[in-house]
RORO-75809 format. One record per atom (N, C-alpha, C, O): x, y, z. Coordinates in steps of 0.001 Angstrom, whole numbers, plus 500000, padded with zeros to 6 digits. Example, Ala and Ser with C-alpha at 12.3 -4.5 7.8 and 13.67 -1.06 7.14 Angstrom:
513190494310507800 512300495500507800 513200496700507800 514236496681508465 512850497750507080 513670498940507140 512900500030507870 513409501138508039 
This chain:
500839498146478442 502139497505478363 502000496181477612 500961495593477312 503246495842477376 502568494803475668 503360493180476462 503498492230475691 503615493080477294 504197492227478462 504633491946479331 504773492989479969 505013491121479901 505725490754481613 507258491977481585 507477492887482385 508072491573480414 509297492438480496 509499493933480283 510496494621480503 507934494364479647 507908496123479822 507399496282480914 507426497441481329 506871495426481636 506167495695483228 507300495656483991 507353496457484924 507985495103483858 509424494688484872 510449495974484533 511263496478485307 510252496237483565 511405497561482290 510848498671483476 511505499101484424 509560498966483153 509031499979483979 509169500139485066 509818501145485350 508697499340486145 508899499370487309 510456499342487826 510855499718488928 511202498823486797 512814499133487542 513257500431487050 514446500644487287 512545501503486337 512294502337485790 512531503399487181 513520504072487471 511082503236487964 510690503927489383 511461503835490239 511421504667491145 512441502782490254 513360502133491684 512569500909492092 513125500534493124 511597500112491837 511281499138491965 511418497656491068 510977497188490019 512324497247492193 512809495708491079 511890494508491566 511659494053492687 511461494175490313 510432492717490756 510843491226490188 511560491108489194 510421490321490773 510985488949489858 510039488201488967 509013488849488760 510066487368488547 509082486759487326 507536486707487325 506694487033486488 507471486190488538 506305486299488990 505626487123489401 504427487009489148 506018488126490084 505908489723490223 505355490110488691 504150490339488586 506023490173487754 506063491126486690 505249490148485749 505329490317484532 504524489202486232 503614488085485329 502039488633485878 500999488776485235 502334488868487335 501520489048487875 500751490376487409 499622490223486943 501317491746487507 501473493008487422 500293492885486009 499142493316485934 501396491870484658 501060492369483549 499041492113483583 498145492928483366 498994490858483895 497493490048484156 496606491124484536 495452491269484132 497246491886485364 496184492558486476 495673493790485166 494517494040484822 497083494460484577 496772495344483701 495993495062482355 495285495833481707 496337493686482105 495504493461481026 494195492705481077 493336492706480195 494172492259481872 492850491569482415 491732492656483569 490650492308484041 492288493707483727 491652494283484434 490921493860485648 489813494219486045 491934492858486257 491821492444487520 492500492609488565 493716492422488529 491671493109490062 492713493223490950 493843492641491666 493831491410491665 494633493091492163 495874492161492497 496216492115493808 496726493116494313 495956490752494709 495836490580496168 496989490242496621 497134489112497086 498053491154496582 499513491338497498 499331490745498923 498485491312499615 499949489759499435 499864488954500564 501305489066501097 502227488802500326 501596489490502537 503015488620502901 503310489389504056 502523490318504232 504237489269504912 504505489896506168 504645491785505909 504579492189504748 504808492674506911 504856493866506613 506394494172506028 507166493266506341 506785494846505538 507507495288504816 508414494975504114 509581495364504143 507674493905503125 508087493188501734 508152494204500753 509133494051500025 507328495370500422 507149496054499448 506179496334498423 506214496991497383 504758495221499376 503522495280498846 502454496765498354 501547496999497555 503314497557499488 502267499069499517 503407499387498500 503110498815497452 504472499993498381 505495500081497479 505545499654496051 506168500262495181 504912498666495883 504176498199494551 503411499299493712 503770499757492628 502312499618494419 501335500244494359 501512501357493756 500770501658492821 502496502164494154 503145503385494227 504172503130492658 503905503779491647 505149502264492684 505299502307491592 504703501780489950 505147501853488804 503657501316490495 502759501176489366 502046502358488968 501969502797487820 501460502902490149 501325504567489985 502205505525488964 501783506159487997 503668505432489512 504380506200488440 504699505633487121 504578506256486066 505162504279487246 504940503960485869 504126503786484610 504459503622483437 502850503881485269 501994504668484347 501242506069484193 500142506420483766 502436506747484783 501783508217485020 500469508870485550 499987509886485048 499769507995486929 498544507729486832 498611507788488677 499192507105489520 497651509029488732 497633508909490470 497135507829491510 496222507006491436 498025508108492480 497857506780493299 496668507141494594 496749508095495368 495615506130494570 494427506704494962 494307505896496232 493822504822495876 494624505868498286 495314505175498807 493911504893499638 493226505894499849 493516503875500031 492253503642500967 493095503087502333 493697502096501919 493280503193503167 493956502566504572 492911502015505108 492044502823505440 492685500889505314 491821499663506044 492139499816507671 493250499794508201 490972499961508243 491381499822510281 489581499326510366 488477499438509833 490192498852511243 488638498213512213 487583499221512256 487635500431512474 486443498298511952 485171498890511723 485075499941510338 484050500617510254 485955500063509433 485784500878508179 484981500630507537 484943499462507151 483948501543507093 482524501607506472 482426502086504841 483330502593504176 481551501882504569 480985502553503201 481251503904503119 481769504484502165 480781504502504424 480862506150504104 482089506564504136 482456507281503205 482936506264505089 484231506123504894 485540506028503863 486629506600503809 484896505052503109 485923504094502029 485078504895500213 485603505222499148 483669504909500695 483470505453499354 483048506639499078 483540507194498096 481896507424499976 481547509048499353 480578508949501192 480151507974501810 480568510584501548 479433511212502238 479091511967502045 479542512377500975 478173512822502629 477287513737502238 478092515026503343 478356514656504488 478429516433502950 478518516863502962 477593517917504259 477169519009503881 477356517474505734 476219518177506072 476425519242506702 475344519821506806 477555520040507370 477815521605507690 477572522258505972 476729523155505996 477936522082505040 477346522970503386 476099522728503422 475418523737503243 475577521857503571 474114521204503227 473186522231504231 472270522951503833 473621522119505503 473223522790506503 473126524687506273 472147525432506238 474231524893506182 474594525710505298 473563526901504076 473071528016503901 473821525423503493 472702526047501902 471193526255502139 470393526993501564 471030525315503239 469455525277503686 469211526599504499 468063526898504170 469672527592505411 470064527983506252 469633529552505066 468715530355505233 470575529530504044 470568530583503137 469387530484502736 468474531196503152 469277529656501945 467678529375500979 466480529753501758 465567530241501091 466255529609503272 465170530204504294 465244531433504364 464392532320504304 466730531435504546 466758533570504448 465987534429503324 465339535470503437 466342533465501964 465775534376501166 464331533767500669 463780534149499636 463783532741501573 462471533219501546 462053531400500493 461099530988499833 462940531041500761 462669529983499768 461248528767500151 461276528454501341 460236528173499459 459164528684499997 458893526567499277 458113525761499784 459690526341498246 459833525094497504 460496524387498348 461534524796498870 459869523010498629 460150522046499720 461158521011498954 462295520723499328 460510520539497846 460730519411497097 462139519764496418 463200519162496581 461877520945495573 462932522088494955 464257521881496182 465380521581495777 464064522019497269 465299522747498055 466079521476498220 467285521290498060 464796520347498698 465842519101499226 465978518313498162 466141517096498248 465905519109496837 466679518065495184 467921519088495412 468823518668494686 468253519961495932 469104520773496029 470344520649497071 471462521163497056 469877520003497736 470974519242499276 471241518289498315 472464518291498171 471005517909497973 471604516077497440 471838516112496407 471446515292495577 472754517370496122 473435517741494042 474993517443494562 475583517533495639 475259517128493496 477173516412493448 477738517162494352 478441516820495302 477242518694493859 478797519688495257 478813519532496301 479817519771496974 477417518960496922 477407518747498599 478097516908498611 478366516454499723 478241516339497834 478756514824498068 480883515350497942 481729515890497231 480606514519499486 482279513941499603 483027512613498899 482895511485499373 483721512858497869 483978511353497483 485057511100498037 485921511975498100 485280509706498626 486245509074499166 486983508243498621 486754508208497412 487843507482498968 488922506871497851 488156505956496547 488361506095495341 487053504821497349 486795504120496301 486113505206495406 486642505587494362 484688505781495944 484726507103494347 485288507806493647 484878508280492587 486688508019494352 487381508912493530 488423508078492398 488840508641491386 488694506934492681 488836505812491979 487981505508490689 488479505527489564 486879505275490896 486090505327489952 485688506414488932 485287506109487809 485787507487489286 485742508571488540 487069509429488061 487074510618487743 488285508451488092 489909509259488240 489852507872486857 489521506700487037 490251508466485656 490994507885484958 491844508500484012 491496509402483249 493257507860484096 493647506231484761 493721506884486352 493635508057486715 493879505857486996 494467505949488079 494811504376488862 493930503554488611 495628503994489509 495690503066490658 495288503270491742 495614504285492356 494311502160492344 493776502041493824 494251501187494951 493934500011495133 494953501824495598 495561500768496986 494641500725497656 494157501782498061 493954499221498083 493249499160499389 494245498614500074 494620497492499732 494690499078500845 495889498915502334 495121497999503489 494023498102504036 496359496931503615 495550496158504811 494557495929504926 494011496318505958 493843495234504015 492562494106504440 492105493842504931 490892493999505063 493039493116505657 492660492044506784 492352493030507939 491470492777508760 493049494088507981 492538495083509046 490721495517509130 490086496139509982 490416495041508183 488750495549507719 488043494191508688 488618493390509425 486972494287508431 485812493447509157 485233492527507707 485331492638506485 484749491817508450 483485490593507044 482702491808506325 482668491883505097 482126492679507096 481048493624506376 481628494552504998 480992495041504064 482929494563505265 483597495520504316 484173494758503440 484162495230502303 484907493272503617 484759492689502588 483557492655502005 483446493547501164 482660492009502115 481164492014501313 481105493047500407 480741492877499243 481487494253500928 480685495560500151 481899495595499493 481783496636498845 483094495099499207 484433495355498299 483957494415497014 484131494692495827 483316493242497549 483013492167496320 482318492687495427 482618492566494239 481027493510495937 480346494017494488 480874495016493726 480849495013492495 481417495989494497 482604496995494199 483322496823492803 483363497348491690 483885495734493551 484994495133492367 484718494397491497 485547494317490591 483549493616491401 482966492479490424 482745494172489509 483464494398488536 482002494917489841 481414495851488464 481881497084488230 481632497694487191 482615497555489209 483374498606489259 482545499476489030 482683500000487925 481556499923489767 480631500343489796 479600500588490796 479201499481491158 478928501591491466 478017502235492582 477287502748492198 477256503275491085 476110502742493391 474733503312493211 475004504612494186 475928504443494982 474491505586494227 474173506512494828 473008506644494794 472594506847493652 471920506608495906 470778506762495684 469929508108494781 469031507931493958 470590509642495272 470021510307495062 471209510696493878 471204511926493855 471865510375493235 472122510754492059 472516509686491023 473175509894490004 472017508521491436 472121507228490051 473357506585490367 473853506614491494 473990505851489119 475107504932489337 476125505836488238 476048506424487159 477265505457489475 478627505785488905 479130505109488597 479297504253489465 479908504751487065 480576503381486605 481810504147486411 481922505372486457 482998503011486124 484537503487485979 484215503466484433 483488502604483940 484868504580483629 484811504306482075 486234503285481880 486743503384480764 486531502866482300 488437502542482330 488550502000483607 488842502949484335 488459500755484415 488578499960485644 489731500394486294 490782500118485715 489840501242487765 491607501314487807 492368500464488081 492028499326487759 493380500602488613 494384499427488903 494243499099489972 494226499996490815 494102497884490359 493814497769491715 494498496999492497 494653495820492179 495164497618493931 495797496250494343 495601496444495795 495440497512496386 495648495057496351 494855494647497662 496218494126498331 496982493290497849 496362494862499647 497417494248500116 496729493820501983 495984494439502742 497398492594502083 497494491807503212 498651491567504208 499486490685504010 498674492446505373 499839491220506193 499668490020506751 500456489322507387 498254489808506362 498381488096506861 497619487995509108 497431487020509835 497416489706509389 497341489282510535 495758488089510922 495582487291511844 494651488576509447 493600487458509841 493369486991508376 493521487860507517 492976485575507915 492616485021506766 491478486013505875 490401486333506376 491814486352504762 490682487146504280 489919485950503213 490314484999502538 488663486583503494 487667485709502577 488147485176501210 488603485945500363 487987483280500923 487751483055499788 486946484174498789 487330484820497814 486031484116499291 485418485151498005 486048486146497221 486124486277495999 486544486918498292 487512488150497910 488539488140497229 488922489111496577 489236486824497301 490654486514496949 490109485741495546 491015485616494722 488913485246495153 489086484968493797 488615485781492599 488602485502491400 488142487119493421 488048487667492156 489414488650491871 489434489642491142 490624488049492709 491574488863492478 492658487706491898 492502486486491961 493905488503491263 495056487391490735 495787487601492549 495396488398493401 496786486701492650 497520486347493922 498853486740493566 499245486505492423 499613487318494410 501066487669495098 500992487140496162 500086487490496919 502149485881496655 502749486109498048 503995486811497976 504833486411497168 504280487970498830 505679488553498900 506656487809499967 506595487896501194 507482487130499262 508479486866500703 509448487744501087 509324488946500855 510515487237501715 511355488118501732 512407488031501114 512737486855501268 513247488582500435 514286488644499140 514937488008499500 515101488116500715 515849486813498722 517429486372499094 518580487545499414 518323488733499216 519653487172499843 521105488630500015 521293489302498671 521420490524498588 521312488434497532 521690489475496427 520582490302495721 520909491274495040 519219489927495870 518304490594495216 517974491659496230 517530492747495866 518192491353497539 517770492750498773 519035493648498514 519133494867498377 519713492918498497 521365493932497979 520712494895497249 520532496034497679 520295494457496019 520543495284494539 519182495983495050 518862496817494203 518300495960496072 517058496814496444 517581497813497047 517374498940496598 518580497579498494 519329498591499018 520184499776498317 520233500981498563 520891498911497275 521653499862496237 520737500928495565 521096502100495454 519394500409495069 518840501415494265 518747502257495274 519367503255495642 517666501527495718 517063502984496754 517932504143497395 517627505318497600 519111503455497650 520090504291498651 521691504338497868 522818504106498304 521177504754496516 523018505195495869 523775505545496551 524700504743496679 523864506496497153 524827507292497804 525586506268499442 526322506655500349 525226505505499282 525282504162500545 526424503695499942 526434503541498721 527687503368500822 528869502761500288 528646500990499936 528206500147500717 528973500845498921 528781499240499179 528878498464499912 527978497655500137 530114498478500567 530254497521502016 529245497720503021 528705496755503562 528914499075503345 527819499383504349 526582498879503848 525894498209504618 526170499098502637 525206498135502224 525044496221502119 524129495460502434 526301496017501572 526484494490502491 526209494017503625 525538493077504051 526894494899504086 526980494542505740 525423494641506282 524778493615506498 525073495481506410 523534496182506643 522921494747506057 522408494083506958 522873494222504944 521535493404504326 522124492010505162 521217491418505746 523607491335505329 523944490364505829 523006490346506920 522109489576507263 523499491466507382 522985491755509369 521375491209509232 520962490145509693 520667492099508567 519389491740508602 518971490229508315 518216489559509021 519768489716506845 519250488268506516 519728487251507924 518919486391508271 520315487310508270 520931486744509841 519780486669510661 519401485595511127 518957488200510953 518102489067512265 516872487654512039 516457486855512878 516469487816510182 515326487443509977 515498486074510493 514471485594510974 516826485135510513 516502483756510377 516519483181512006 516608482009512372 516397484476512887 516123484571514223 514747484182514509 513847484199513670 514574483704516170 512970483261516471 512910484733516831 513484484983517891 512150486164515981 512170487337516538 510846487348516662 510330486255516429 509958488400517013 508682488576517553 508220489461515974 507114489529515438 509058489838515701 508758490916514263 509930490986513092 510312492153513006 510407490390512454 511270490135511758 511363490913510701 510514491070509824 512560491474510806 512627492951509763 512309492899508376 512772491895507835 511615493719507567 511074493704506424 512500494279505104 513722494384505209 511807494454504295 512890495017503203 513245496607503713 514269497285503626 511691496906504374 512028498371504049 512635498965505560 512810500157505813 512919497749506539 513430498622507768 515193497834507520 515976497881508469 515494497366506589 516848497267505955 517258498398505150 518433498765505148 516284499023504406 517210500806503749 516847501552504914 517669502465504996 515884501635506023 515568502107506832 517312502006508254 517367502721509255 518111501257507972 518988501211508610 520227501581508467 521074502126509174 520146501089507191 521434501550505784 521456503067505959 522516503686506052 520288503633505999 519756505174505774 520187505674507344 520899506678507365 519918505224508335 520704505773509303 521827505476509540 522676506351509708 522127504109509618 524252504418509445 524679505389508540 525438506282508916 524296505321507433 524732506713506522 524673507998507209 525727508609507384 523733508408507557 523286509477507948 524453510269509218 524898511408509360 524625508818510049 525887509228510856 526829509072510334 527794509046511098 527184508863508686 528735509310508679 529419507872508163 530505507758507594 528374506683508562 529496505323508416 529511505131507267 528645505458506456 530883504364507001 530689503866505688 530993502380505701 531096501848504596 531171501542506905 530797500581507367 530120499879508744 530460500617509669 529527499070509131 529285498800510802 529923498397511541 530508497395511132 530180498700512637 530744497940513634 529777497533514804 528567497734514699 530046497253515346 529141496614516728 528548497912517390 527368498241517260 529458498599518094 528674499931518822 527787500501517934 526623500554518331 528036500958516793 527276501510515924 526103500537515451 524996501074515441 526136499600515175 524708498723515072 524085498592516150 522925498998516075 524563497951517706 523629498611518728 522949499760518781 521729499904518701 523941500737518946 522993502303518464 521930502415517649 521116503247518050 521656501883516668 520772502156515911 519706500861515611 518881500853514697 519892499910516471 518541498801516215 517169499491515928 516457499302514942 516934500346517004 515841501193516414 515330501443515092 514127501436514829 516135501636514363 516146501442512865 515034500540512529 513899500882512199 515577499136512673 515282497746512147 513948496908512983 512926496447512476 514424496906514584 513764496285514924 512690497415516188 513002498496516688 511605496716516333 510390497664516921 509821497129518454 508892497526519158 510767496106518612 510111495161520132 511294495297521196 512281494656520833 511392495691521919 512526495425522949 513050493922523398 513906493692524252 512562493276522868 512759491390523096 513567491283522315 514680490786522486 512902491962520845 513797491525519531 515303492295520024 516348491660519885 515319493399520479 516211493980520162 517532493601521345 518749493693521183 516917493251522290 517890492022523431 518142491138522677 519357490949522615 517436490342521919 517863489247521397 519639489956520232 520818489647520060 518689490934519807 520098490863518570 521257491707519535 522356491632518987 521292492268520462 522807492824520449 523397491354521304 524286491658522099 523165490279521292 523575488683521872 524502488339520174 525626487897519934 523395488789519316 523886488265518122 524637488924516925 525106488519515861 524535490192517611 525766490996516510 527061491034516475 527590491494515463 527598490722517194 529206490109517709 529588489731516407 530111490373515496 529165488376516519 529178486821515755 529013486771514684 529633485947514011 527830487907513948 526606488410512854 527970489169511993 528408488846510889 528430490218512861 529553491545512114 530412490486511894 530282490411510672 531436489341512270 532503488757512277 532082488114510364 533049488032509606 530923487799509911 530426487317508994 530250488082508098 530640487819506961 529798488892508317 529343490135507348 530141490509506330 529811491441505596 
């Protein structure tokens, strides 16, 4: 892409609208071949990024999900050992008699599992989501730094795998623990906030055409209101079409009070939060 405004062209292309910095950001990552460390509460549209960078460059989206204690074998390739087991199992049957021969034979590519980061590396083009970060441990940062400095792995028993073409890479954070300086400078930075009323508007509209306008007003008011609440979890972009999408679904083509009680579920995920807002939807709809 030849700048910030075919990156922005594109991605509003997919259904994803970004703002200056977004689409400054995007271009850097693509032309600098550096990864891009998406930061900000959950459902800004950081994983959603990902995805439409995926389609806008016609290029599969290759997804790693980060949880506690996630390892090497895990995140990048294993060995294959029911086949392995397997092949060894056959090779005795028929008498196979070569020691050295058999076990260069367990440890050939078809018995290796590749996992997201290898398949990343060997997928070009492609984009790589590492999902939630901060969900990982210190140990897995470490092993992401060399990763990403060379784009590139050793496999012991079959040499090093390099990317011919670096993929796209983007690192997303909700912020629940600080992730390493280290990590964060070999990447460019996104913080995602959360949209003003008219730019979440025009997010609701794409995503959800068929959504009457007013119900889409109303719906994004409600939420920008929810967020500027002391809530325990404060609704993201995506549990605002996530709400829009169920008033629709029943039929409305605007809210009223009963009907937004009914469906907090939608939006909010804590029973505190959700005491708190039917106090405040009265007052919230009278505005809307």
């Amino acid at each position: 892409m030849n700048g910030p405004e075919e990156v922005r062209a594109r991605l509003e292309e997919t259904g994803y609208l970004v703002d200056d910095g977004l689409a400054v950001a995007c271009f850097l990552a693509l032309r600098l071949h550096r990864p891009l460390f998406c930061e900000g509460d959950a459902g800004v549209g950081k994983t959603a990024l990902a995805a439409a960078l995926a389609e806008a460059l016609g290029a599969p989206l290759i997804r790693l999900q980060c949880h506690e204690g996630i390892d090497a074998s895990q995140a990048l390739y294993d060995w294959d050992f029911p086949r392995q087991l397997l092949h060894l199992r056959a090779a005795e049957a028929a008498g196979a008699v070569d020691a050295d021969r058999l076990e260069g034979e367990l440890y050939d590519r078809r018995f290796l599992i590749a996992r997201p980061l290898l398949r990343a590396l060997e997928t070009c083009p492609s984009v790589l989501l590492i999902d939630e970060i901060d969900r990982a441990d210190d140990e897995f940062e470490a092993f992401l730094l060399e990763l990403l400095s060379e784009f590139s792995v050793t496999i012991p028993e079959l040499g090093t795998v390099r990317a011919q073409v670096p993929p796209v890479v983007v690192l997303t954070s909700n912020r629940t623990r600080e992730v390493h300086d280290a990590l964060k400078r070999r990447c460019l930075y996104h913080w995602f906030d959360h949209p003003d009323f008219a730019r979440e508007l025009a997010i609701v509209r794409r995503r959800l055409p068929g959504v009457s306008q007013r119900l889409a007003e109303q719906v994004t008011a409600l939420v920008q209101t929810l967020r500027s609440e002391d809530l325990l979890k404060p609704p993201g972009v995506a549990e605002t079409i996530d709400w829009a999408e169920a008033l629709d679904a029943l039929g409305a083509s605007e809210v009223d009070a009963e009907l937004a009680v009914a469906t907090l579920g939608s939006v909010l995920k804590y029973r505190e939060d959700a005491e708190r807002a039917r106090g405040l939807l009265p007052a919230a709809l009278q505005g809307a």
